[in-house]
Each structure stands twice: as structure tokens, then as C-alpha cells.
RODO-2510 file (C-alpha; in nm, 4 decimals, decimal comma):
residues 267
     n   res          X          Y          Z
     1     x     2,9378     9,8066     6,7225
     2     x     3,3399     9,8179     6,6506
     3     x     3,4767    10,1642     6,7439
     4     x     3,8134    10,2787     6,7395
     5     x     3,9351    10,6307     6,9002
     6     x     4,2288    10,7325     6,7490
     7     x     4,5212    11,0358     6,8073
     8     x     4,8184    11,1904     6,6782
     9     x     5,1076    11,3606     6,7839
    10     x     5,4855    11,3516     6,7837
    11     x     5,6842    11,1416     6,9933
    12     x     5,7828    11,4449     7,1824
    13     x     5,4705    11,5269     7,3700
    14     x     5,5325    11,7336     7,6796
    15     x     5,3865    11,5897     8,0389
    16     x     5,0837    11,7729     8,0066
    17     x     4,9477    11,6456     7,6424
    18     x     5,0571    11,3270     7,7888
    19     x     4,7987    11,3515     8,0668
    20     x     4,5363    11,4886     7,7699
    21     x     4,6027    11,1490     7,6121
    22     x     4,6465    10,9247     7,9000
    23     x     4,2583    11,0686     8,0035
    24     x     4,1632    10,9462     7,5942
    25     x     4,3251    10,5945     7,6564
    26     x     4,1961    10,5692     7,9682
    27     x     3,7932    10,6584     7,8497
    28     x     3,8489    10,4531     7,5368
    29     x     3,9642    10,1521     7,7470
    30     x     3,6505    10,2011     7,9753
    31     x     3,4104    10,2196     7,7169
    32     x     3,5396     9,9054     7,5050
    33     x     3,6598    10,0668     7,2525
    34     x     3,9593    10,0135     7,0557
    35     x     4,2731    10,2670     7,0778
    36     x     4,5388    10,3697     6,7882
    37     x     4,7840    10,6294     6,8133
    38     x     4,9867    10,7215     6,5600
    39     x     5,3002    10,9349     6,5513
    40     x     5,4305    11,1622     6,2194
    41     x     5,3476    10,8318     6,0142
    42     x     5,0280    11,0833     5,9788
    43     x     5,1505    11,2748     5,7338
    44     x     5,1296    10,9645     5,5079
    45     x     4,7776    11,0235     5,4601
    46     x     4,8254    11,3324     5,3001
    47     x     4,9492    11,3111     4,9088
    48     x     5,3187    11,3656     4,8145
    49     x     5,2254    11,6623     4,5477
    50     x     5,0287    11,8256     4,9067
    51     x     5,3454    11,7524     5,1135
    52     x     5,5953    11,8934     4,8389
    53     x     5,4299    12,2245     4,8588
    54     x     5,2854    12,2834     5,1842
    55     x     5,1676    12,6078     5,3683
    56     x     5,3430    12,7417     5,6389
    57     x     5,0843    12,5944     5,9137
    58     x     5,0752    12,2359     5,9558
    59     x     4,7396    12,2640     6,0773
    60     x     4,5848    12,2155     5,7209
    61     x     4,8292    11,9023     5,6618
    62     x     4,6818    11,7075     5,9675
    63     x     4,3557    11,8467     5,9150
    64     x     4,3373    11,6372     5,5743
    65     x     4,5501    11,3413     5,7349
    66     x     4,3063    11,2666     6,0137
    67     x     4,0233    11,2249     5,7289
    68     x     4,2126    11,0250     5,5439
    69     x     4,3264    10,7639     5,8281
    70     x     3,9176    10,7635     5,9468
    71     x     3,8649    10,6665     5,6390
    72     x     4,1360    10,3467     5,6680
    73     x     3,9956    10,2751     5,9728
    74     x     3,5956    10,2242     5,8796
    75     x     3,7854    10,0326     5,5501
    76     x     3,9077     9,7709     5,7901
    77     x     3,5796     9,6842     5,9176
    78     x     3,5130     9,9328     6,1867
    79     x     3,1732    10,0430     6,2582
    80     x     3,2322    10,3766     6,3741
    81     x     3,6348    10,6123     6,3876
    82     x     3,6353    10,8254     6,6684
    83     x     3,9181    11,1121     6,6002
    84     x     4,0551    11,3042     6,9414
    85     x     4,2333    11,5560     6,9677
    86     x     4,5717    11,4893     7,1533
    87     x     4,5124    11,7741     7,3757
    88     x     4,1231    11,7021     7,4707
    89     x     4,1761    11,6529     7,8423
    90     x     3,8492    11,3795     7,9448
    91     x     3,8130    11,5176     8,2987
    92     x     3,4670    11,3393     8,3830
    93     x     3,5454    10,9849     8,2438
    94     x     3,2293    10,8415     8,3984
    95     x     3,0022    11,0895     8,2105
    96     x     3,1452    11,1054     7,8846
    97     x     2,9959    10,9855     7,6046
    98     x     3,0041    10,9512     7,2608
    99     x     2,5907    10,9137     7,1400
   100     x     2,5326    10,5943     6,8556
   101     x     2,3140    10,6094     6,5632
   102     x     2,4043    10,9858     6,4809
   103     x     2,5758    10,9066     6,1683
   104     x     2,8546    11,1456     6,1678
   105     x     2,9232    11,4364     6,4781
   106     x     3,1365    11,6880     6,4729
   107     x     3,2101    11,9326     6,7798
   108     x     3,0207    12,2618     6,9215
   109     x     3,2506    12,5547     6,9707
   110     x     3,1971    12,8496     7,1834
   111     x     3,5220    13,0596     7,1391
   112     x     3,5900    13,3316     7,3962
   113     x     3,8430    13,6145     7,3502
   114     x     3,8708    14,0076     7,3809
   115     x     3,8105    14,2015     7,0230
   116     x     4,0156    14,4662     6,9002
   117     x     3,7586    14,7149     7,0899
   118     x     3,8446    14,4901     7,4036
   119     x     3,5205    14,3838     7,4283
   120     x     3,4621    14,0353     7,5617
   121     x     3,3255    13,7791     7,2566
   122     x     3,1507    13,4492     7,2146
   123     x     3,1454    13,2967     6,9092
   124     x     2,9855    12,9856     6,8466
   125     x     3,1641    12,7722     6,5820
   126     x     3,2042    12,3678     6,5038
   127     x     3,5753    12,2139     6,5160
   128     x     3,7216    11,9001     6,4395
   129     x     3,8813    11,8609     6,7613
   130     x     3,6302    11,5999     6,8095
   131     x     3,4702    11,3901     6,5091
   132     x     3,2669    11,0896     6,5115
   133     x     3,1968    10,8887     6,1791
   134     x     3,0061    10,5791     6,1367
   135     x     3,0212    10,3223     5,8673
   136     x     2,8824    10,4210     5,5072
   137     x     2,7193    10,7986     5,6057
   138     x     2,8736    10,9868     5,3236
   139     x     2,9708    11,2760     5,5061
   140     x     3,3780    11,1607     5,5878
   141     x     3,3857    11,0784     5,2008
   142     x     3,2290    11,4347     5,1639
   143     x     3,4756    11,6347     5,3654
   144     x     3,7843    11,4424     5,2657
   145     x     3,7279    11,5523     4,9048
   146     x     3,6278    11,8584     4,9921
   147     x     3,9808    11,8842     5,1671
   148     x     4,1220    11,8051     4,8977
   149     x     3,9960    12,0136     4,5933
   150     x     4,0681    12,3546     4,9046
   151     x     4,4217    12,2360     4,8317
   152     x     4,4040    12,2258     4,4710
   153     x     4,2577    12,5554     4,4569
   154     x     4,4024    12,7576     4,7261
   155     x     4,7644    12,8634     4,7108
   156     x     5,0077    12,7444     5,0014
   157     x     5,0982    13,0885     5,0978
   158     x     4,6868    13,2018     5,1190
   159     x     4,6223    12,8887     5,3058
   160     x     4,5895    12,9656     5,6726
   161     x     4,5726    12,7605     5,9823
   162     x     4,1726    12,7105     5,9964
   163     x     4,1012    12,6525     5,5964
   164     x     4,0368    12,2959     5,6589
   165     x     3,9589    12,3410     6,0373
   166     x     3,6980    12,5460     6,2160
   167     x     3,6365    12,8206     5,9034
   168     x     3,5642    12,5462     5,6885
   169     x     3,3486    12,3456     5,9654
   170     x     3,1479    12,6427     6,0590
   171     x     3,0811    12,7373     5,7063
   172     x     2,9448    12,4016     5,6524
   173     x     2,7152    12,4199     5,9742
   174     x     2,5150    12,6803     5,8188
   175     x     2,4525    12,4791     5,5111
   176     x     2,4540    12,1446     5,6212
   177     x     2,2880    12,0036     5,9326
   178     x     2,5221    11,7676     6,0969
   179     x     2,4885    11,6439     6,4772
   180     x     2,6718    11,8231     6,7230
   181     x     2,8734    11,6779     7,0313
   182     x     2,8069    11,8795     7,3369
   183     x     3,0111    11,7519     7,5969
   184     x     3,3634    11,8747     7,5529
   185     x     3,4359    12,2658     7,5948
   186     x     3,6944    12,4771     7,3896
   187     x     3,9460    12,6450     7,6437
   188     x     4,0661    12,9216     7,4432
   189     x     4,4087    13,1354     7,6125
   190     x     4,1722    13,3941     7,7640
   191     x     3,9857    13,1418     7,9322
   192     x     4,3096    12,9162     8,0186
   193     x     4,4504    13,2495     8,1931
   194     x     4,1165    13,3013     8,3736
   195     x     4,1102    12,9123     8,4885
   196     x     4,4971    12,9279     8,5917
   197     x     4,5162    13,2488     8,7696
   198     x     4,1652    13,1957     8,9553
   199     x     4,0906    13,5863     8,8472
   200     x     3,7528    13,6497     8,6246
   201     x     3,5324    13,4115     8,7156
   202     x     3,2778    13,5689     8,4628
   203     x     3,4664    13,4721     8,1953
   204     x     3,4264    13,1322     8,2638
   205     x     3,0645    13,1134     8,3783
   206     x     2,9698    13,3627     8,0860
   207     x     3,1699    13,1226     7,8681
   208     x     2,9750    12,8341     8,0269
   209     x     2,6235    13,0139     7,9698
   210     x     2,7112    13,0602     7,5803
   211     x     2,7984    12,7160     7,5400
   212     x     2,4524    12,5740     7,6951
   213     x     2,5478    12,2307     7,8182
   214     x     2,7419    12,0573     8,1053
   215     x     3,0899    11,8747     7,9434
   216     x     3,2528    11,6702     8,0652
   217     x     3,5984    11,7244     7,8519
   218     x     3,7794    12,0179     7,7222
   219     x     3,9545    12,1245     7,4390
   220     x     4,2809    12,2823     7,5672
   221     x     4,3414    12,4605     7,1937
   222     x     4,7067    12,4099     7,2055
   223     x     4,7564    12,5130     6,8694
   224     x     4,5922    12,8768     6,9650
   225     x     4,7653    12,9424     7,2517
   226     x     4,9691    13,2717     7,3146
   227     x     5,1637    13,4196     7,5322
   228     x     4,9551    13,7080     7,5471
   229     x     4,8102    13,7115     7,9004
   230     x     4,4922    13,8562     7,7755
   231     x     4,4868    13,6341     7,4808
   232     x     4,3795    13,8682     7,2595
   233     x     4,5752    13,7551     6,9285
   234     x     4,4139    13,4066     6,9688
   235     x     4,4748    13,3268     6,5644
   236     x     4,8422    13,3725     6,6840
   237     x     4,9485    12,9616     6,6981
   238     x     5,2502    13,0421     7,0077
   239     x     5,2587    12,7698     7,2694
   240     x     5,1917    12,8989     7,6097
   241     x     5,4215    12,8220     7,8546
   242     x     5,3946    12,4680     8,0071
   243     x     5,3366    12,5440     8,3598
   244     x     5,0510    12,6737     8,2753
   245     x     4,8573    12,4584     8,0743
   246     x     4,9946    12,1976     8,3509
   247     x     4,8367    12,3873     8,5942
   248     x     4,5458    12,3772     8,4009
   249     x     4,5426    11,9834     8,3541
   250     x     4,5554    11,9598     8,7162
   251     x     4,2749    12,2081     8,8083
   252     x     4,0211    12,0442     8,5297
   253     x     4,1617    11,6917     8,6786
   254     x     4,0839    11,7850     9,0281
   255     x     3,7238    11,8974     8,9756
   256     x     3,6359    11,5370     8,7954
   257     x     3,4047    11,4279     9,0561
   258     x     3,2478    11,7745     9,1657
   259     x     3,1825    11,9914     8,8484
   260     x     3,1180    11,9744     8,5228
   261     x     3,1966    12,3627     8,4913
   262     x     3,5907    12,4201     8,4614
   263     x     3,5764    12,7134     8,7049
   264     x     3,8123    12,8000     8,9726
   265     x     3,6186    12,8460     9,3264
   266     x     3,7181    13,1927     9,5040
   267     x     3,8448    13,1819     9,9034
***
């Protein structure tokens, strides 16, 4: 089986979503697999009408794009695209892995975050951080189009960041059965904060508990991140500051080869 892995970002990727997709690169290479990265040439996959009136998020844009170039890639004879995430940090290298045969995957979600009652919440979901199509299964077809006619019927200015993201993935869960991949954890801010600082371990091992599997990569949900140190307003897209999500590569980096569990031991 032909796979190819592929990623996106700008050229001006700070040091720590370098390391995110250094640890992609350096899986992909260790599985056999074929590697493409491609820069704002993305956007090409999106059409010019979509691009001359786009919302304010860009989310939606490279939501649609990344369909679009799967669907390229499987064109030119792969068996199976592999979309990543640029910031997906593969921690555990040697126990990552991508299942065959499953047709199309998309990515459990357990999202963790305070409520306006300040009440600690977690919400399973499915994201697109991670997706996984094979060859002819109709679903990539399916969700491109889908993408599509969202933009032809929802205004720019209604369209919000997660319309063709996790909303519309989650949605589709509870109509549509569709194979899940287990193995890499969403780090919303709340739980970033917890990881960095080394306070609440609850959080994480609640967190841990709701998700109900050992993974072996995480989602480091740059485009949710706040500066909000309880990160609260998590549908707030503000970049948290860079130490700390470096801080955060290097804690999940150091605990490769004993845990599965991103959780901070306490002295």
C-alpha cells in the first residue's frame, strides 16, 4: 500500500510547530511512507469565487483545501492520504500507528475547558486534525462536496471557525458511522496551562479518563489557544505565547519513552 502523510503551514512556522512537524516527518519516514508539505500554495485548492469572498477565519479556507489536495493525492495513484495537522506533536513514534483496511478515519476528540458556570467540561467531539482516506471509499468525495455546498449556502460573515471543522465532523458522527483514530489527544489551553505549570493534575488524568485510550500523539490546538490562563474562551483563536507551548513540546517530548499520559509528575 502507497501512503502519503501530508501538512501545511506557512513558511514562517515558529520553533515549536517546527518540532510538531519534524516528529510527522520523522514517523512518516519510519513507517515508509511518503511525505509532502506544502506551504500557502494550499489555498489553491480552494475555488477563486470561495477565495474572493472569504470569512474572517481562515480555518474554513484550509478546512476545504486539505480535502481537496487528499483528493489530488489518491488521483495520482496513492492508496491511502494521510492529512496531519502541523501542530500534532508524535511524542511516542514507536507506538503510533495509523490502522489499514478502515476505509476512511477521522479523529476522537475529548475537549476540556471551564463553562461559563466554571464548571470543568468534557466534550467528546471528532476533528480533522487527523484524517485518513483510502483509495475509492466515497467518504473524501462526500465531505469535499459537502464543504462546498456549506459555502454556497452560508454567508462569509455567519461562517465561523468550526463550520467545516469539528461542528460539522461531530454532527456527522451522530449520523454517520465512520472509524475513529484513538491515539492522538486534543490539548486544549486549559489543559496546555495544567501540563506547563505542573498545577491540576486532575485535569489531565480526568481528561485522560474521558478520552478512554493511551495516545501516543497530541493535538496542541494552536488555532484555539488563548491567553486566558484558565482558558475559558477556548472558541477565542489568540496564539498563546510561545514559551509556553515550547515548554509544552518539550515536556510531551521528554515523556516519549515512559508515558503515554501527557501528565506532569509532582515532587
Amino acid at each position: 500500500m502507497r501512503n502519503i502523510v501530508v501538512q501545511s503551514y506557512r513558511n514562517d512556522a515558529p520553533e515549536w510547530l517546527q518540532r510538531c512537524m519534524q516528529s510527522v516527518r520523522q514517523w512518516t519516514q519510519s513507517q515508509g511512507y511518503d511525505y509532502l508539505f506544502v506551504d500557502d500554495r494550499l489555498f489553491a485548492y480552494v475555488p477563486s469565487h470561495i477565495r474572493a469572498n472569504p470569512p474572517s477565519s481562515i480555518l474554513p479556507l484550509t478546512d476545504l483545501a486539505r480535502l481537496g489536495l487528499l483528493k489530488e493525492q489518491l488521483a495520482k495513484g496513492y492508496d491511502r492520504a494521510i492529512w496531519i495537522d502541523a501542530d500534532v506533536l508524535v511524542f511516542r513514534p514507536e507506538q503510533f500507528r495509523i490502522p489499514e483496511g478502515k476505509g476512511a478515519m477521522l479523529c476522537h476528540e475529548v475537549w476540556t475547558h471551564i463553562d461559563s458556570k466554571d464548571v470543568v467540561q468534557h466534550q467528546t467531539r471528532v476533528n480533522n486534525a487527523v484524517m485518513v482516506f483510502e483509495r475509492g471509499h466515497p467518504l473524501l468525495d462526500f465531505l469535499h462536496h459537502a464543504a462546498l455546498e456549506l459555502f454556497s449556502h452560508i454567508a462569509p460573515e455567519r461562517m465561523h471557525p468550526w463550520t467545516i471543522g469539528t461542528e460539522f465532523f461531530t454532527n456527522l458522527s451522530r449520523l454517520y458511522p465512520v472509524y475513529l483514530l484513538t491515539q492522538v489527544a486534543c490539548l486544549s489551553p486549559l489543559l496546555i496551562d495544567a501540563l506547563c505549570a505542573g498545577k491540576q493534575p486532575e485535569l489531565l488524568r480526568d481528561h485522560a479518563k474521558h478520552f478512554g485510550h493511551p495516545f501516543h500523539a497530541a493535538n496542541l490546538c494552536r488555532s484555539s489557544t488563548t491567553d486566558n490562563s484558565q482558558g475559558t474562551d477556548a472558541h477565542t483563536p489568540w496564539p498563546a505565547p510561545a514559551t509556553k507551548m515550547e515548554w509544552a513540546v518539550e515536556i510531551l517530548s521528554a515523556r516519549s519513552k515512559t508515558s503515554t499520559r501527557p501528565e506532569r509528575s509532582q515532587n
